[in-house]
N, C-alpha and C positions, 0 to 999 in steps of 0.2 A: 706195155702197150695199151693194155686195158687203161691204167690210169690217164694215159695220155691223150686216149678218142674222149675219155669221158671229159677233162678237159677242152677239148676241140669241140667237143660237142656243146659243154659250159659254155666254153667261146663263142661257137656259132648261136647260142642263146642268145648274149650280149649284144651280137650283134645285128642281129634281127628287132632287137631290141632297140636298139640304138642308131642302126642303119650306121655303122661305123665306118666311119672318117675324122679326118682333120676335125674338123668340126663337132664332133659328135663328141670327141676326146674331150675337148673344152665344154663339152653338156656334161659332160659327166663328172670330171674337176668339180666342176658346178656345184651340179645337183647335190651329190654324194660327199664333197668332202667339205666345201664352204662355204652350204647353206647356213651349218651350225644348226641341224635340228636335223634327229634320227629319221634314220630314211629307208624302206625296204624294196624294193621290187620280187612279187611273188608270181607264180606259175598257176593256169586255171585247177591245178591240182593241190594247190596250196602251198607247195615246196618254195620255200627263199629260196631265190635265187642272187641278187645281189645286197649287201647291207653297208652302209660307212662307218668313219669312224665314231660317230654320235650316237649309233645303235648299240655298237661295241661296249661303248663306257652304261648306256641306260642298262642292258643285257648282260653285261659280265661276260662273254662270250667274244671270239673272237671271229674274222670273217670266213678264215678255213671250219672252223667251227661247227660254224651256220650255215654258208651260202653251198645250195645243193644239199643238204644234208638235213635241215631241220625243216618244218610245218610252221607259221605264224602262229597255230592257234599251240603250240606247246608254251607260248608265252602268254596268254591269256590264263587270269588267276580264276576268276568267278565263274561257274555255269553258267550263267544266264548272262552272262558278258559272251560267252562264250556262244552260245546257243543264238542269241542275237544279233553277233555278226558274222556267223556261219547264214543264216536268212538275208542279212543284209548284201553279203558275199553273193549271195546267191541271186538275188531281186539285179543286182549291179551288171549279171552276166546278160539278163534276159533285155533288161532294160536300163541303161546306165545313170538313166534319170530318175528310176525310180527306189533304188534306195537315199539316202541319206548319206551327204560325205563328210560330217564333221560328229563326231561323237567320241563321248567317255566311255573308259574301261580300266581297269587294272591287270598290270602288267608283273609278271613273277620273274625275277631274274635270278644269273643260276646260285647266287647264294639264299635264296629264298624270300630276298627283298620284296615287299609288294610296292609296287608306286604307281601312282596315280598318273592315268596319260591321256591327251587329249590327240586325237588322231586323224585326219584327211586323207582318207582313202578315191581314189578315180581309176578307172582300167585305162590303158594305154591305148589310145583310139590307133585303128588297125594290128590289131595284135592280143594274143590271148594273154597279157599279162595287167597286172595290177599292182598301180604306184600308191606306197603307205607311208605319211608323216607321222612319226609319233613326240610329243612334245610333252616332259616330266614337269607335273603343275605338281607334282607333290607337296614340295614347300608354298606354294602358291596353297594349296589346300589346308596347308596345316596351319597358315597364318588366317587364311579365310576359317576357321573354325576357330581359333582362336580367337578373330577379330568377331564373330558370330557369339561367344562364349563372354567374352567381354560386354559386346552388344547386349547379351543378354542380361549380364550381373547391373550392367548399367540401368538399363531398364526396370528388371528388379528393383534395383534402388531408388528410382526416382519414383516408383510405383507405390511405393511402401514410404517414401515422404511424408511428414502428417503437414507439410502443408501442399495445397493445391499447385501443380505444378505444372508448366507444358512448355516442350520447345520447339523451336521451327530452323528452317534454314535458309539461306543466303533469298532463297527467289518465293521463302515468305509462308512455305510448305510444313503444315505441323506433323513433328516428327517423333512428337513424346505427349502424355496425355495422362496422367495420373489416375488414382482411384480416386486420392482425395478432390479434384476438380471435378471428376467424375458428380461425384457426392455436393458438390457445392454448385457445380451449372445445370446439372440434370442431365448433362450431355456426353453418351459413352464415349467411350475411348475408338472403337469400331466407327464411329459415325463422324470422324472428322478427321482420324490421322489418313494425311497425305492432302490433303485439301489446304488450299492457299486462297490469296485473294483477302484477306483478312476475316475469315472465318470464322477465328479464337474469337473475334469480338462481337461477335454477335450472342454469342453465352451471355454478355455481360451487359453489353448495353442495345441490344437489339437493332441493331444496324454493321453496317463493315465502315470500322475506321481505327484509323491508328492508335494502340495503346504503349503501355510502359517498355515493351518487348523492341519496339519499334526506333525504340531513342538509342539505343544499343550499335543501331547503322547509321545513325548522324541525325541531329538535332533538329527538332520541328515542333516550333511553339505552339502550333495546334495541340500539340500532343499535351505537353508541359500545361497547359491551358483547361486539360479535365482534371488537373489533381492541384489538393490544397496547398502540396509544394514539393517539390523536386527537387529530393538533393543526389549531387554526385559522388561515392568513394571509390576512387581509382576508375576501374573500367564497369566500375557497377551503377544502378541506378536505383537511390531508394526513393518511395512516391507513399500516397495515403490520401483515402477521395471514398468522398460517399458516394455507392452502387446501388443501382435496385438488382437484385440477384434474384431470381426466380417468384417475381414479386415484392420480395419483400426489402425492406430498404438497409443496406448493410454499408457498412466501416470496412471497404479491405488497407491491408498496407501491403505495398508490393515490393519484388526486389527482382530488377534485373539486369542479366550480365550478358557476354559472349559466351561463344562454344570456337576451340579453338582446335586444329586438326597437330597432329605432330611435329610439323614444321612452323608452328607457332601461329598458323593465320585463319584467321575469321573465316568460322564455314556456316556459322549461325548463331541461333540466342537461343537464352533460356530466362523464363520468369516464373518465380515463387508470391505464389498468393495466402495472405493471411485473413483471415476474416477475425478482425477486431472490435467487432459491434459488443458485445460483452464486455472485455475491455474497456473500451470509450465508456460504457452505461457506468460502471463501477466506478471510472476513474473520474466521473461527473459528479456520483453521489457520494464520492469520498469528497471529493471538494466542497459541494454541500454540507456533508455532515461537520467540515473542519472548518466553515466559516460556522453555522451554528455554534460548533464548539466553541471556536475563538470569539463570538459574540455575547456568548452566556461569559466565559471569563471574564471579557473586556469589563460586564457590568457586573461582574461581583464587588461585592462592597468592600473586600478584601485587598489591597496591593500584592499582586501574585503575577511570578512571569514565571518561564518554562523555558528548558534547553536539552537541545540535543543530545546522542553520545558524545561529539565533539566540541561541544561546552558550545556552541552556535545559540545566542537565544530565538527560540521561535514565535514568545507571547511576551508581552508585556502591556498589561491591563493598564485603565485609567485611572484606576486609584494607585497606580504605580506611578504612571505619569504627575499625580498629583501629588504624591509625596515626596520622591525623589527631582521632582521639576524637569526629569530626563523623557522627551519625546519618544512614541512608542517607534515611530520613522528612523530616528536617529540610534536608536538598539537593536534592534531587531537584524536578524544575519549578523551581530558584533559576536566574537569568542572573545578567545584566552583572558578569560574571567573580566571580561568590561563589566558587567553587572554589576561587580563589585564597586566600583570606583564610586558612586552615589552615594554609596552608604558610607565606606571606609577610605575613601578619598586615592585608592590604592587597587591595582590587580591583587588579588589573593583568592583562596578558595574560601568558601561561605555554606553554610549548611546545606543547600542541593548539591555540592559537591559530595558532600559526605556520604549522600544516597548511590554512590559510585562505588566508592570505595572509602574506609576508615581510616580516619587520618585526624593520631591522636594530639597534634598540633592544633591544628584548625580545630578541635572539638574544645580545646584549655582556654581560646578568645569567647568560650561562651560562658553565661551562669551556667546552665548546665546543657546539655543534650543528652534527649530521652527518648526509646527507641521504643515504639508499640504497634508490634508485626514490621511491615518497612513502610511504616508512616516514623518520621525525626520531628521532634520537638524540641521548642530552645526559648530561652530567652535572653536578651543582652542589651545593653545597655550601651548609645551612640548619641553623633552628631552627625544627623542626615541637614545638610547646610547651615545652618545658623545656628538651629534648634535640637535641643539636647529631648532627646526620646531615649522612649521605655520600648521598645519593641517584641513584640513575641513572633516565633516563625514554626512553621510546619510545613514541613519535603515531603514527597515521594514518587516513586518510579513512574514514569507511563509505559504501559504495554501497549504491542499489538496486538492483533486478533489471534496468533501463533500463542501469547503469553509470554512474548521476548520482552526485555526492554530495549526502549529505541527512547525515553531522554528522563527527564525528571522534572518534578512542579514543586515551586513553592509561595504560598503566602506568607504574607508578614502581615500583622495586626500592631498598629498604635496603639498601646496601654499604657500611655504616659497618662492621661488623665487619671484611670482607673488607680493607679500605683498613689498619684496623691492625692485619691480619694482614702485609701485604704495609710495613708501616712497620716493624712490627717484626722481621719477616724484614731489612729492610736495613740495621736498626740494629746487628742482629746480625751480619752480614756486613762492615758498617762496623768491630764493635766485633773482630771474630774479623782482620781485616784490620791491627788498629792492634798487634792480640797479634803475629801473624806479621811484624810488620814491626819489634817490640821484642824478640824473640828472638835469643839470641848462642848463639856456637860458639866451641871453644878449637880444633880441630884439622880440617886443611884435608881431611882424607879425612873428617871430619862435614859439611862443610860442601856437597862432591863428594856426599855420599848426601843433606842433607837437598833439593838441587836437583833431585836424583831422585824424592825425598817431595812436592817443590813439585807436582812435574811431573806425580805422579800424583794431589794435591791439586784441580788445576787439572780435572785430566780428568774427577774425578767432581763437580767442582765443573758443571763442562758437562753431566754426566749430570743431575746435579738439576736445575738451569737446563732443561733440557731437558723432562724430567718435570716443574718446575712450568710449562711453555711450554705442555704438552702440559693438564695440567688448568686452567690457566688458559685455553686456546682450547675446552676442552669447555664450561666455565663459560660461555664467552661465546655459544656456539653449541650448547648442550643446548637442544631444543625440549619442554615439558610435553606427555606424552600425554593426551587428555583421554576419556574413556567413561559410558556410562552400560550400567548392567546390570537384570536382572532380580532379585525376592526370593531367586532362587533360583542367580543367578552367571551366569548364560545374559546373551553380550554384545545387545543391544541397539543399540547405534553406538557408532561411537569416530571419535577423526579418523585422517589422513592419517600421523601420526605414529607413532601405536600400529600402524599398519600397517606404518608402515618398521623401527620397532625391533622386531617381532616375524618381520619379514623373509617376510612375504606378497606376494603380486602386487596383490593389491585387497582394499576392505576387503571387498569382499563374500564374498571368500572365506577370509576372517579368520571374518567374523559368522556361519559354516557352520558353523564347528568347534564341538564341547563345551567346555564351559569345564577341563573336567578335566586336556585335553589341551595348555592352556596354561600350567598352573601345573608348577613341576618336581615341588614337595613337595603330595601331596595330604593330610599332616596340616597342612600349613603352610595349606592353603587352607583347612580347616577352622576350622582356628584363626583368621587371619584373618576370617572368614565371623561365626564367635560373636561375635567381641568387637565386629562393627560390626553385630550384630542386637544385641546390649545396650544397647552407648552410643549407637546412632546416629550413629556416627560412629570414622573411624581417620586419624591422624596419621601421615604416612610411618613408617609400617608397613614392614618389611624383605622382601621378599619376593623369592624366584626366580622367573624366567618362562622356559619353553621355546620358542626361537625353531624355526620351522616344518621348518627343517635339523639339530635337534637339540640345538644349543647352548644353553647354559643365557644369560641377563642377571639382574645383581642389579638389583634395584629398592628406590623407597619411593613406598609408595603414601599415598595420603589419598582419604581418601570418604567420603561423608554419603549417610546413608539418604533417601531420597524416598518422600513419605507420599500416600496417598489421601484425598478430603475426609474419611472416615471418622478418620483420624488412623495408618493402618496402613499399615504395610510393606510398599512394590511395589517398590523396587528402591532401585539405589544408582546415585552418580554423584563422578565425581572426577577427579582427575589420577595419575600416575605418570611417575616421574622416574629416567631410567635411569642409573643409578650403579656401573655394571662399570667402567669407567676408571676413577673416581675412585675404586674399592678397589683395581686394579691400580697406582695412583700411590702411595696409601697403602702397600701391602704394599710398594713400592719401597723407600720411604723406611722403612720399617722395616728392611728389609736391610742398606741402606748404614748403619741406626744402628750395628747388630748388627759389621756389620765396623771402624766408627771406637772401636767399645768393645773388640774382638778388637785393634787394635791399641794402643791407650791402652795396654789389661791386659800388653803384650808390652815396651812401655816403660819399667815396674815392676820390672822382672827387671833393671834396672842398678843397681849399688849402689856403694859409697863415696863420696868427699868429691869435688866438681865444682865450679870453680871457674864460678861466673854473674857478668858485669857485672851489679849491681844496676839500668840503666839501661837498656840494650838488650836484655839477658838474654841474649847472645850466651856460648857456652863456650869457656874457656883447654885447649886439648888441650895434649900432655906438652911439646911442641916450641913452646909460647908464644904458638901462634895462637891469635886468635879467631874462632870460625865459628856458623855457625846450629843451633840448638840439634836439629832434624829431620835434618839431613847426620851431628853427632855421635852421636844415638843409631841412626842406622842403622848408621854404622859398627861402633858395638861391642856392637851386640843384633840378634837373628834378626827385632825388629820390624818389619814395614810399616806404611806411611800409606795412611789413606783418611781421607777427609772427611766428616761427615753431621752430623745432630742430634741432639744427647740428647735424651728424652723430656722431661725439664721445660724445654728453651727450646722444646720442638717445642710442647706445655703452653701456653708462652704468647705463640706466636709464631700457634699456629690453637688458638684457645680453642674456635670452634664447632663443633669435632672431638670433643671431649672432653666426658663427661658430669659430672657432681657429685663423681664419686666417680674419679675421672683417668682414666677408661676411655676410648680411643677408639670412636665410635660406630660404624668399619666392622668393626672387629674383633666384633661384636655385630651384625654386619645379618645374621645368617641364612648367611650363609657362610663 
């Protein structure tokens, strides 16, 4: 019976509640079972009174369970959840307005689950009880922290960027803000996210208008119109434009994309800033320094080109162009060994190959290749078009600033002259050899003096030997100086060489001095000076230079004027070739000519009838001997012997000594 009032009396709860009827039945259906969100009705003493079945599954509890039997707050986890809506509970009875009816808490269910609930509590007007929604955001919470967690590592990362970086979204609102931007507009991070209207652009160009970020929601040539050029990859945009940045005048290059939501659609952009002002500065004065380079090449006196790791040539000088008749336009970017073909009428690899790699094939087409450090030496013997050349050549690697290699150089020098100078010199030595050795004597005290004429034949034979040993090792180890000057003679740079042969400590303290005080002859540098502001240009040009101790060196210089885009005259640039030895070899050889003519003429002073073998040309002296024709005329003439060259074998023994007109060219340098 007990259980049964207390039911009735439940009942009459419900009903009071409910004011039950027909109608009320169908409120309750409602409310309670297909809302689809847990639901309670409690008592002003706290007791549940009714719960459904959405309570049931969030509670683990069932409705005999609970309803009449349990408190609301035995499912409150947290004290101060608790303590809070016991107050709020409370504020609701006195005045229903004055609590709050929508609030979080955490909810304990009977297996000790906690979950997160959001709740709508109101009292029942007319009546001492009170209507509770409770709705489980658990998973809602745990993706919102996740999604929060994520938010964060994102930001993290875009923060920690090293390039300057910010995004916005759809209505234009910045939503990300870097350090590195920070660091490059002056402008925190706190003082612009969430701000729209075109904000971001005021960092950069001090006003609101549309940037790179902006092409990202559809095209607008304004935009495309501040940058030097806009290119598209896929859905990205790359750009690059000179900025004044916090004053100062800066190179960015930008890049940017969308920002896309999980269901694949545009919720906003993002743009990466690069500041390439260093860059650009570098990649201006590398191109600088590699026209200088390529113009010091161009004017060596040497035929010298250069190529890549992928055999690509990258130089090909004028004295290239002039020996091979192959334009520098028409080589230049050609691989798989085109270079070759001028010379050997054929692709094949050729001594800068070998600076690659050894390849003892290609090394057997040479006279020899001679390797000192990773400079290759060679010489070989060709037909570059018509003409049958003596050529010599010398490779080696180019580095970069790292000490990689990234290609290889080589010159080649014409020493076909030089070869039949040095043939004909031996021809003549041959042929002066076969005379001395066909010469007779009649008398043995000729014969006693002409061994004494051998003897000092010999000696200055060693002296010339000697002096050709001596310009022939200059030949082989003279280094071009190379400079460039101003319109006005004022040195500019030179290399390491012009420094040794002007006998300075550095060149910087070469490039101090006035140019006046280089030259010996200051009408000579005048002169010099006009003729290569006329033609634009001087051909070893004969010139003195003052070394820093006072000493004079003879030179030949060559230079070519260097023009401004305008087409005018800023300076000049060139080689010099120092040529003191090779006039003091020269003037040599003109002495010993001078004494082999002093004695010939001393020969001539013998007269009457001298019996000669027609055969060996040996002479019959009075006593019936025959002796060497140099022992007989020393015995009976005040003649001496010396040895040298007359002018016309000397003529054609070094033709590129001599001009048109049979002058030799040192005697005509200026000194």
């Amino acid at each position: 019976m007990k259980d049964k009032n207390k039911t009735k009396e439940h009942f009459s709860e419900m009903m009071e509640i409910l004011q039950y009827n027909a109608e009320s039945e169908n409120f309750y259906q409602t409310v309670f079972e297909k809302a689809g969100i847990a639901t309670i009705i409690f008592k002003k003493d706290n007791i549940i009174l009714l719960v459904n079945s959405e309570f049931e599954k969030i509670a683990g509890y069932t409705r005999a369970e609970v309803e009449g039997k349990k408190k609301w707050m035995e499912f409150v986890y947290r004290k101060d959840d608790l303590v809070q809506m016991k107050e709020y509970n409370r504020q609701r009875h006195i005045d229903p307005l004055s609590a709050p009816r929508t609030y979080e808490f955490q909810l304990v269910n009977r297996d000790g689950e906690v979950k997160d609930i959001v709740t709508t509590v109101a009292t029942i007007p007319g009546s001492k009880y009170t209507l509770m929604t409770l709705l489980d955001i658990t998973e809602q919470k745990r993706m919102e922290k996740a999604l929060k967690e994520s938010e964060r590592r994102l930001a993290d990362t875009i923060d920690f960027l090293p390039d300057a970086t910010f995004a916005i979204d759809l209505s234009g609102k910045v939503i990300a803000w870097n350090r590195a931007i920070e660091n490059m507009t002056g402008v925190k991070a706190e003082d612009i996210l969430g701000k729209g209207n075109y904000e971001y652009t005021n960092a950069f160009y001090g006003m609101r208008t549309p940037m790179l970020i902006d092409l990202v929601f559809g095209p607008k040539e304004e935009i495309e119109e501040k940058y030097d050029f806009v290119k598209r990859e896929g859905n990205s945009f790359l750009a690059e434009a000179d900025v004044p940045v916090r004053g100062a005048h800066c190179t960015l290059w930008g890049k940017a994309g969308p920002l896309y939501d999980s269901h694949g659609n545009i919720v906003g952009a993002i743009e990466s800033i690069r500041d390439i002002t260093d860059r650009k500065r570098m990649e201006a004065a590398l191109k600088e320094s590699e026209r200088r380079l390529a113009d010091i090449i161009d004017f060596l006196p040497d035929a010298t080109f250069a190529i890549d790791l992928s055999g690509k040539v990258i130089a090909w000088n004028r004295a290239m162009e002039e020996m091979t008749g192959v334009k520098t336009e028409d080589m230049l970017g050609k691989d798989n060994h085109e270079y070759a073909i001028p010379f050997y009428g054929m692709r094949r690899p050729v001594l800068i190959d070998l600076v690659f790699r050894s390849d003892e094939e290609t090394a057997k087409k040479y006279d020899f290749v001679k390797r000192e450090g990773d400079v290759l030496l060679t010489e070989t013997r060709m037909a570059v078009g018509a003409h049958p050349l003596v050529l010599w050549g010398k490779a080696r690697p180019l580095y970069d600033g790292s000490g990689n290699i990234v290609g290889a150089i080589e010159s080649v020098r014409d020493i076909t002259a030089l070869k039949q100078a040095q043939k004909a010199l031996q021809a003549a030595n041959e042929e002066l050899e076969v005379r001395v050795g066909n010469r007779t004597a009649d008398l043995v005290q000729a014969n006693k003096s002409l061994q004494k004429e051998i003897f000092e034949r010999e000696r200055t034979e060693a002296v010339l030997q000697e002096s050709e040993e001596k310009y022939n090792q200059f030949f082989r180890t003279s280094r071009d100086c190379v400079f460039i000057t101003s319109r006005d003679g004022n040195l500019i740079d030179l290399n390491d060489a012009a420094v040794e042969l002007l006998g300075y400590s550095s060149r910087e303290e070469l490039l101090r001095m006035k140019i006046q005080y280089v030259y010996a002859n200051e009408e000579e540098r005048a002169k010099h000076a006009r003729v290569a502001a006329e033609c634009g240009y001087v051909k070893e040009y004969p010139l003195d230079l003052r070394r820093k101790d006072g000493s004079i060196r003879h030179v030949l210089m060559t230079a070519v004027a260097r023009y401004d885009a305008n087409g005018k005259i800023i300076g000049y640039q060139g080689t010099i070739r120092d040529i003191t030895e090779r006039r003091k070899i020269e003037e040599e050889r003109e002495r010993l000519i001078l004494e082999l003519q002093e004695a010939i003429s001393q020969v001539k002073t013998l007269s009457g009838l001298l019996p000669i073998c027609a055969s060996c040309k040996k002479i019959r002296d009075d006593k019936g001997y025959w002796n060497q024709i140099e022992s007989y005329i020393r015995a009976h003439s005040e003649a001496k012997f010396s040895h040298s060259i007359c002018p016309d074998c000397a003529k054609k023994m070094y033709p590129e000594f001599y001009d048109e007109k049979g002058k030799s060219s040192f005697s005509n340098a200026g000194g």
